[in-house]
C-alpha atoms as one frame of an Amber mdcrd trajectory, in Angstrom:
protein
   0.000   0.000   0.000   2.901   2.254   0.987   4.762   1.403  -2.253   1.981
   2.180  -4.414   1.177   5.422  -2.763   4.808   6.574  -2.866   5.150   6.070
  -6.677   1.936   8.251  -7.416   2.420  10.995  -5.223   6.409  10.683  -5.994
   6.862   9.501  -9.913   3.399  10.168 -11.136   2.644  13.287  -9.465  -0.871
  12.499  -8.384  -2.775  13.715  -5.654  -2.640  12.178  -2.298  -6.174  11.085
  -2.668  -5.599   9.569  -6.126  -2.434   7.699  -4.346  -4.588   6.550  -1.346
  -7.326   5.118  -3.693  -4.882   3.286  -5.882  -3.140   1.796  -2.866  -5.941
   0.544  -0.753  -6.918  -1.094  -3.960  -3.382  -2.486  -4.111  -3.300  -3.480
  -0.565  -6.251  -5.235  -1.232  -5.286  -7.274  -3.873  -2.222  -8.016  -2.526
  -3.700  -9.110   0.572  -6.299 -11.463  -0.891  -3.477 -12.946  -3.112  -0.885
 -13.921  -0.451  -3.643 -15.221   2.071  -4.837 -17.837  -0.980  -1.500 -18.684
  -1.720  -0.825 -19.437   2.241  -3.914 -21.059   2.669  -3.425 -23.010  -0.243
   0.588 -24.131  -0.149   0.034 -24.689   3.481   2.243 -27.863   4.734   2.013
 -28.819   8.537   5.041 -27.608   9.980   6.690 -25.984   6.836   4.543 -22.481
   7.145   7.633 -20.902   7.959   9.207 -21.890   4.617   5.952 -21.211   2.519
   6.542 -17.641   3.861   9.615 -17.032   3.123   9.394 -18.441  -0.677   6.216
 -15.516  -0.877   8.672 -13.248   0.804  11.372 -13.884  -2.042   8.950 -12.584
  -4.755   8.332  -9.258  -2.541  11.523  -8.408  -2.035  11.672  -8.285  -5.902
   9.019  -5.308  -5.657  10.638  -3.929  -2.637  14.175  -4.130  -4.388  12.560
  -1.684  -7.030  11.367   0.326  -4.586  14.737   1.085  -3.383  15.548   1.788
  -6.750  12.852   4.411  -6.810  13.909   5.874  -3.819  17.607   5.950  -4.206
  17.850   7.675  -7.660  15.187   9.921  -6.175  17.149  11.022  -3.608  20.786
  10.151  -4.338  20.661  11.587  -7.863  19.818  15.051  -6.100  22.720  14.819
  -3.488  25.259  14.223  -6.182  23.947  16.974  -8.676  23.043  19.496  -6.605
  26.489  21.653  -6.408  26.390  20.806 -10.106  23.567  22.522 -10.706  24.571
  25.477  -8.264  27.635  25.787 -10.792  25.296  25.561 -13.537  23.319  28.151
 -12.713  25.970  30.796 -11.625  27.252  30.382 -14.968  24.883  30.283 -16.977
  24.428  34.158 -14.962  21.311  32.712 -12.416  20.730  34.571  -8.993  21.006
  31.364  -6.197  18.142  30.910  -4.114  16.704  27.653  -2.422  15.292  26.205
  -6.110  17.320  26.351  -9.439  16.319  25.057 -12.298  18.373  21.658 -13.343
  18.237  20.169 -16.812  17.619  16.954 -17.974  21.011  16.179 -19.266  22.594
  16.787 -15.418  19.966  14.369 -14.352  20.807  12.022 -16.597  24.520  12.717
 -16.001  24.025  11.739 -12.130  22.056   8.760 -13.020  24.512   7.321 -15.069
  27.506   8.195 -12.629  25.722   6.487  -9.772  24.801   3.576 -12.134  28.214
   3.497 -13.326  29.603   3.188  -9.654  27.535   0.883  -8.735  28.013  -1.466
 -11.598  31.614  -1.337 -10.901  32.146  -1.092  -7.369  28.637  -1.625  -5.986
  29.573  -5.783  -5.419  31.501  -5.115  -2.552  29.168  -2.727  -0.726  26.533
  -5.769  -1.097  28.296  -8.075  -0.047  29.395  -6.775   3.226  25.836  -5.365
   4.063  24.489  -8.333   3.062  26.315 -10.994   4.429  28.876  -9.197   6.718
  26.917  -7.710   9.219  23.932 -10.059   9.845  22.144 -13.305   8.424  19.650
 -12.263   6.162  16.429 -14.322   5.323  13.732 -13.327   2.772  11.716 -11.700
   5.215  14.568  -9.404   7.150  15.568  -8.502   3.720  12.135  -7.427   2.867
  11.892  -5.672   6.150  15.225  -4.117   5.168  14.597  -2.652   1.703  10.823
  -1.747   2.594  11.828   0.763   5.992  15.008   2.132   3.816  13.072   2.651
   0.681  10.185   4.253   2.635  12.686   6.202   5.093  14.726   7.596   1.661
  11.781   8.790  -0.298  10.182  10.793   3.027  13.586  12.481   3.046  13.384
  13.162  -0.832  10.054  14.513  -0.219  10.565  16.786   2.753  14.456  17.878
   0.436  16.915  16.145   3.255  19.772  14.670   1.780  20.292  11.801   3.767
  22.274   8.926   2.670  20.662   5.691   1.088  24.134   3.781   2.127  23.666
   5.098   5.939  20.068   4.132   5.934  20.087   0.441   4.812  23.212  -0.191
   7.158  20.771   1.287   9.759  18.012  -1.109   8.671  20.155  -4.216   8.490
  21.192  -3.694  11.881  17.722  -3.692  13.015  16.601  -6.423  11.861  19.856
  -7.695  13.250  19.466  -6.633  16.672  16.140  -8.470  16.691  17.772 -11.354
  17.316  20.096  -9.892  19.737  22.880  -8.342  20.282  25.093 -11.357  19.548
  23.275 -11.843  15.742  25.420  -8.506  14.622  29.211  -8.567  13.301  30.432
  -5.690  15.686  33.776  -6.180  14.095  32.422  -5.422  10.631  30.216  -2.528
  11.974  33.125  -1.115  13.288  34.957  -0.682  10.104  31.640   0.655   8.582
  31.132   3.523  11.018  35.363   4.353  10.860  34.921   4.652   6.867  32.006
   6.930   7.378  33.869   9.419   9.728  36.798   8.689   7.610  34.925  10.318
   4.076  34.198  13.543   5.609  37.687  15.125   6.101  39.515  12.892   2.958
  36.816  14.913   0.821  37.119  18.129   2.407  40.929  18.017   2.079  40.475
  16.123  -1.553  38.230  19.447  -2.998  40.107  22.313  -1.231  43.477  20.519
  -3.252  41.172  20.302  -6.394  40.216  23.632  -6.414  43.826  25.384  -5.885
  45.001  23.330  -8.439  41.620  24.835 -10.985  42.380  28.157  -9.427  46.094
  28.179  -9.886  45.809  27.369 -13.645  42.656  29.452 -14.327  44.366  32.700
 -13.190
């Protein structure tokens, strides 16, 4: 229901009321379609596993959903001074809005895509087997609270980070379970890397921008 209100408010710009209609409808559906295939597949004893197998085909929609939410949101951290530059140049006055073409947008897509493609395995695999043991159902859990938490952000203009947020959902779902089900080594790591990104890119741009400076005159 939440997924299908999210992409018509979000992607098709509908009206709240439009979304709401749509997803009680979808709820509904969805609903009626996962109790017959319970109460049908039922097996004494092996519920557990008939849930789980539904859960895999969710987390298919949910997966999408964090796509939604993470090009919604990520795209617009990574172009935004872009299209501050942009603007200036092309001889704009700043204010909180600026207008940003399509070929930026397409421009941060594809960077983010391209990063991920390339370096996006290793992320996975420590979020998704490093920290915690995942089932079909945490997963689920996982991508449906960061999708949901991301676009909210994207909504209300927060840049928060989709990386930050899943880690923060995967250890929930870890700490479930207990402390002991979480990889305190491997969070560990994670949280030093995050402090760690903040001053190497500080220092990174001010040595970028003497260099552009020095050469531009």
């Amino acid at each position: 229901m939440i997924i299908a209100l999210s992409f018509v408010v979000k992607v098709l710009k509908g009206s709240i009321m439009t979304g709401l209609i749509i997803a009680v409808l979808v709820f509904i559906v969805s609903s009626l379609f996962i109790y017959s295939r319970l109460k049908k597949r039922r097996v004494l004893g092996d519920e557990y596993n008939e849930v789980e197998k539904i859960f895999k085909n969710m987390q298919v929609v949910t997966s999408c959903y964090v796509a939604l939410a993470h090009g919604a949101n990520d795209v617009a951290n990574a172009i935004g001074p872009v299209a501050a530059i942009y603007a200036v140049y092309k001889g704009m006055s700043l204010s909180s809005k600026v207008p940003v073409p399509r070929l930026i947008l397409v421009i941060g897509g594809l960077g983010i895509a391209v990063g991920v493609a390339l370096w996006g395995s290793r992320v996975m695999k420590t979020v998704g087997e490093g920290i915690t043991a995942l089932t079909n159902t945490r997963g689920f859990s996982i991508d449906f609270s960061t999708a949901t938490i991301v676009l909210v952000a994207s909504v209300l203009g927060l840049p928060v980070s989709t990386t930050h947020t899943v880690v923060g959902a995967v250890v929930g779902v870890g700490l479930a379970r207990g402390i002991e089900a979480i990889n305190l080594s491997v969070l560990k790591n994670i949280f030093f890397s995050w402090f760690l990104t903040v001053p190497t890119a500080a220092v990174l741009s001010m040595v970028l921008f003497k260099i552009l400076n020095y050469f531009g005159g």
